[in-house]
N, C-alpha and C positions, 0 to 999 in steps of 0.2 A: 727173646725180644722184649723190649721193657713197653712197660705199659702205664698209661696213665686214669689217675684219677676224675671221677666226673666232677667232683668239687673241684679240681682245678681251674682257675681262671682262665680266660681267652690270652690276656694276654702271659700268662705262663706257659702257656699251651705255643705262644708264637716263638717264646723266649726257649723254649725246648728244642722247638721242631727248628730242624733247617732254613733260612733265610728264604722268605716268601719271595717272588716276582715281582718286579717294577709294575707291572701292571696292574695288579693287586693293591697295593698303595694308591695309584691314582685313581682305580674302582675307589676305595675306600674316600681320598680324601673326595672326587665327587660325591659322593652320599654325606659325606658332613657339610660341604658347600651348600648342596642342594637343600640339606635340612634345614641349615642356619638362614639359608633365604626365603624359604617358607615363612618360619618361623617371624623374621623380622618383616614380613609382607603383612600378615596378622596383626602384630605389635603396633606398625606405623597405620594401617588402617584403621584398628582401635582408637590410639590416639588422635589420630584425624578428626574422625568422627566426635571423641572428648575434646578435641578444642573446637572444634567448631558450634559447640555444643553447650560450651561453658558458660557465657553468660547470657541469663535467659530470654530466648524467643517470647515467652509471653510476657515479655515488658512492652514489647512490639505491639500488643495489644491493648496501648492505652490505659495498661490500671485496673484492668476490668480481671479478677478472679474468677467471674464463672467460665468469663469468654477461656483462660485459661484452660481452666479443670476441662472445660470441654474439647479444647484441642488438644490435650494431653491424650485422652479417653481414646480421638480418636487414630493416635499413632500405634503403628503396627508394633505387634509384640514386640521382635525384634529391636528398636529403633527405643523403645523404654529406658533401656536402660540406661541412655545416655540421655534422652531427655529430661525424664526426675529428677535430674541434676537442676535442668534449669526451672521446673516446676518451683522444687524448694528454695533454690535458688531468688526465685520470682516472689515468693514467701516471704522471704526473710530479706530483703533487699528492697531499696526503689533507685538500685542505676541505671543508668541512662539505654538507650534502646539502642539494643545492636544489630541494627534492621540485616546485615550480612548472615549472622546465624541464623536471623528470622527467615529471609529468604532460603539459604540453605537448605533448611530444615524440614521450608516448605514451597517448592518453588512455582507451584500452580497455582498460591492464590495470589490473583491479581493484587490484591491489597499490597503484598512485599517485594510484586512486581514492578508498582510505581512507583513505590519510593526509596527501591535499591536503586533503579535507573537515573529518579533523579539525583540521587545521593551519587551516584558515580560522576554524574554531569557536573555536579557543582565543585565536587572535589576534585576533578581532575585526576582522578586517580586510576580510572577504567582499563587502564592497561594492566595495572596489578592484579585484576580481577580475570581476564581472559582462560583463564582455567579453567573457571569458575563456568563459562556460559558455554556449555553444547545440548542444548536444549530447543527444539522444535518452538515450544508455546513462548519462550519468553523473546527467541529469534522475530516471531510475529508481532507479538507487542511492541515489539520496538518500532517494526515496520508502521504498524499501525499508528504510532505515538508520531513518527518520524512525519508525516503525512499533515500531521497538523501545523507542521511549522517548515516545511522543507522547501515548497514555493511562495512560502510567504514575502515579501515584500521588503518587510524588517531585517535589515541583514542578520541582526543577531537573533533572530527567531532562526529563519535560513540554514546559520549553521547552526543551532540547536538541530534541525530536521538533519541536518547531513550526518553532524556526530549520531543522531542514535542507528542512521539507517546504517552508518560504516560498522559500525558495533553489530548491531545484526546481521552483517554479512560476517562480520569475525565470530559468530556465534557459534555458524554452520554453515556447510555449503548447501544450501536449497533452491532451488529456480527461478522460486518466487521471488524470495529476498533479493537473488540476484537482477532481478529484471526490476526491481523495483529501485534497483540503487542503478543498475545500469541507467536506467533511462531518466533517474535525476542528472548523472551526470552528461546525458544526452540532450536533454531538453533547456535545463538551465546554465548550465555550466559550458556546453557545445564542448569538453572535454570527451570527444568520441575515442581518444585512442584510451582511453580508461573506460568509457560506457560499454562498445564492442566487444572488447573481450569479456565482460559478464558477462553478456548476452549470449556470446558463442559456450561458456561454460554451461552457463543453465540448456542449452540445447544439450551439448552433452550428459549433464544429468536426466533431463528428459525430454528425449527428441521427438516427441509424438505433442509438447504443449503448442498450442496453436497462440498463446499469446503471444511467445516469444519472435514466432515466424512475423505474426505484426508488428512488434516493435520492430525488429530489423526493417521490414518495410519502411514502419512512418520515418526511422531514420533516413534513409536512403534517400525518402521524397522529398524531406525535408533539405539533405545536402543534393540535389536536384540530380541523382543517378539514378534518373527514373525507370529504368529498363529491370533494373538490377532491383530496384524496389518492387519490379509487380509480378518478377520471379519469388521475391518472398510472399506475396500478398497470396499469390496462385497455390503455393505450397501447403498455406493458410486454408484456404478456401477447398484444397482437396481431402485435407484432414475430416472438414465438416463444412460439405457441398450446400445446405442449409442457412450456412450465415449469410445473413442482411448485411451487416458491414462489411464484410470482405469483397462482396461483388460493388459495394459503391469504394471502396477504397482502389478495386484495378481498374474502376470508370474511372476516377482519376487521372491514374498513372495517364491511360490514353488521352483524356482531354486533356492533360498538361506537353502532352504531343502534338493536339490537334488532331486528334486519331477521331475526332467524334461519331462515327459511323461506325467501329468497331468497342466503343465505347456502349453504344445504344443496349447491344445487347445483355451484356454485364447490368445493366439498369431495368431491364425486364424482368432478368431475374431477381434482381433487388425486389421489385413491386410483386412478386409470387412470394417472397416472405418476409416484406416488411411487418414488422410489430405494428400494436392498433395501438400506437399514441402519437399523439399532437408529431411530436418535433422531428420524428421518422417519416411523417407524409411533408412535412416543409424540407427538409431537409433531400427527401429523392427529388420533390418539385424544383429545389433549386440546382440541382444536379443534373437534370433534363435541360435548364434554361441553360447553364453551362455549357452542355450541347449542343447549343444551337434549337431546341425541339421546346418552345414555347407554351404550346398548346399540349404537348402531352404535360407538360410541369404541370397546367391549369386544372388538366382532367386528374392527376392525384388529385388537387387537393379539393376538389370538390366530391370526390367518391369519399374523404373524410368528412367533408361537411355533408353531405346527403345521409350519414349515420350520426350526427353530433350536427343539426343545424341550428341549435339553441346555447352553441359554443360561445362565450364572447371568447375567450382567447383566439379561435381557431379564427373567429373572423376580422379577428385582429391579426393574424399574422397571414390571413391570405388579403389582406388589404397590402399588407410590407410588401407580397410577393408581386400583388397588380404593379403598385409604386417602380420595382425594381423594371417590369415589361413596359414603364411608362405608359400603363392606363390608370392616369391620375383619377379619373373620375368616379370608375368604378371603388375604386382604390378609397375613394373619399365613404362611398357608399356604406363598402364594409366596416371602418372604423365608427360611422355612424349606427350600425349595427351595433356593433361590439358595442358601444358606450349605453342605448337604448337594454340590450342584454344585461351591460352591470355597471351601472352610474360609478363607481370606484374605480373602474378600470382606466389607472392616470395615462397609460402610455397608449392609450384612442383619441384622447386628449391631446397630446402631445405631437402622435401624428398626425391627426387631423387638420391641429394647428400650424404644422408646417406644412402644411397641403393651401393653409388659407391663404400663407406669405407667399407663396409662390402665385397666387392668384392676387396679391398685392389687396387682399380683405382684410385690411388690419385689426377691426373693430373684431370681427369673426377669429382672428387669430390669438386676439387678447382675452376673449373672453374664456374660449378653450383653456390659454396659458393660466389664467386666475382658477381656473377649475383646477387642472393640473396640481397648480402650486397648493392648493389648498389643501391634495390629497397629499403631496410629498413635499411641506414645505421648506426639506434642507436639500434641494435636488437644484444644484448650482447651475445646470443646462438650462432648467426651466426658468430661473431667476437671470441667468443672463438673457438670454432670449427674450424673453419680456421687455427688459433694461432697451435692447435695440428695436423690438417690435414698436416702441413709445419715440425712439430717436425717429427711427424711420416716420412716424406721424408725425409729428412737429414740421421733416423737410417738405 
């Protein structure tokens, strides 16, 4: 039997022996495959990480070298090696700031969060960057940023708000994000067949959030399927039996019924855990009158003023509520309240004054309105009103 050497090669050793198995071969060439794409997995990470890394993040920082050195210091070991590039980089150079590695590099601090976002905005480029954003905190900023401009007025604020909230929903999928883009597209846009289904996604991602079962509601009551809206409100409300707004939000549902009888009691429980500020006691009292139930509206709001009788606000808006029950007089009393409580309080002024015209006191109405105007002289309501309270005396 011939034998072989252990210096022998492998592959002498295959060139000897008898013609190996097919399936040997394909064993083999997987494990070069499998190598080779490790290997190149390494390779292009590395890289990655050196080009995004190339020119330096601390230019982003304004010029300032300590600010530098000090964000250098504070990168993990790891993560070194590619950044000392743009350290010395930042050293020996003053080119322009490449807020994208900045962010990159660093994507929690806010600073390169604002002005990558608006750097996307302005360039129009934000679709090229989509790889770029799966991240929780920068998903929120955007929500957050979106909010300042998304019902603004300005059209082109408007869509400033829509692009950053859409981008935010392209970030990640999150609940929040999603209800918050749902319900711009619900509220302003009445694009419900595009609001709805966020809504029902974010219920999938988390079917226990009780904001979302509300927004489904206020849509509903808003497209007047009100039945269907106070099945989501109740859903709401069963998550966390406690909410104040939930029990006045299915008093609704039924007084937009006329159900006001079955409405009462959803209102009792409202008043067992209403908050203790101002706009939650006018706000159940106006939802009693709603009802039909007059006098309990009254007794809220005097169980707030019996703990706050030194309120001018409060007895300025339980004067609004007498006005609304047509007890002008009382009505008149309280805003005389309120204005004795805080001489600046323009809008006891104001209602007062329209209390006077209706009692055809013009001299009394005018003087109110000159007080008024005095405190909020670019308040165009008060400026006309005047204009006619003066026509009306002349006739």
């Amino acid at each position: 039997m011939k034998t072989f050497s252990r210096n022998m090669s492998p592959i002498k050793l295959i060139r000897k022996n008898k013609p190996r198995p097919l399936s040997f071969y394909f064993i083999l060439s997987g494990w070069i495959i499998l190598s080779v794409s490790v290997l190149l997995f390494f390779l292009s990470d590395y890289s990655k990480n050196l080009l995004l890394t190339r020119k330096s993040l601390y230019i982003a920082l304004q010029g300032s070298p300590d600010q530098a050195l000090d964000l250098f210091s504070s990168l993990t070991r790891q993560n070194r090696l590619f950044a000392s590039q743009d350290y010395f980089a930042y050293r020996l150079s003053s080119q322009s700031v490449d807020i994208r590695s900045a962010f990159l590099r660093n994507p929690h601090n806010l600073t390169y969060l604002i002005q990558y976002s608006n750097h996307i905005h302005s360039s129009r480029d934000w679709v090229q960057t989509d790889n770029y954003f799966h991240q929780l905190p920068f998903a929120r900023f955007l929500s957050e940023k979106s909010g300042k401009y998304a019902n603004s007025q300005n059209p082109q604020d408007a869509k400033k708000g829509l692009f950053f909230m859409v981008l935010a929903k392209k970030t990640l999928d999150d609940a929040t994000t999603n209800n918050q883009l749902g319900m711009l597209f619900n509220n302003r846009y009445h694009a419900y067949q595009k609001g709805l289904p966020l809504l029902q996604e974010s219920l999938q991602l988390r079917p226990r959030q009780i904001d979302t079962y509300t927004y489904f509601g206020d849509v509903y009551l808003r497209t007047k399927r009100t039945a269907l809206s106070r099945s989501y409100y109740t859903l709401a409300n069963r998550l966390n039996p406690t909410s104040y707004p939930t029990y006045l939000q299915i008093s609704q549902t039924l007084i937009n019924e006329k159900k006001y009888r079955e409405a009462l009691p959803y209102l009792a429980r409202a008043h067992i855990f209403i908050p203790d500020h101002l706009n939650s006691y006018f706000q159940l009292a106006t939802f009693y009158v709603n009802a039909g139930e007059n006098l309990l509206g009254e007794a809220v709001f005097k169980e707030f003023l019996t703990k706050n009788p030194l309120n001018a606000e409060a007895r300025y808006y339980y004067g609004l509520f007498l006005k609304r029950i047509e007890n002008e007089s009382d009505a008149m009393t309280q805003f005389t309240l309120s204005i004795a409580l805080d001489p600046t309080f323009e809008k006891s002024f104001w209602e007062r004054a329209n209390l006077y015209i209706q009692l055809e006191h013009w001299e009394k109405a005018l003087k109110d309105l000159d007080q008024a105007i005095y405190l909020n002289p670019t308040n165009q309501n008060y400026l006309h009103r005047r204009k006619w309270v003066e026509e009306q005396q002349i006739k």
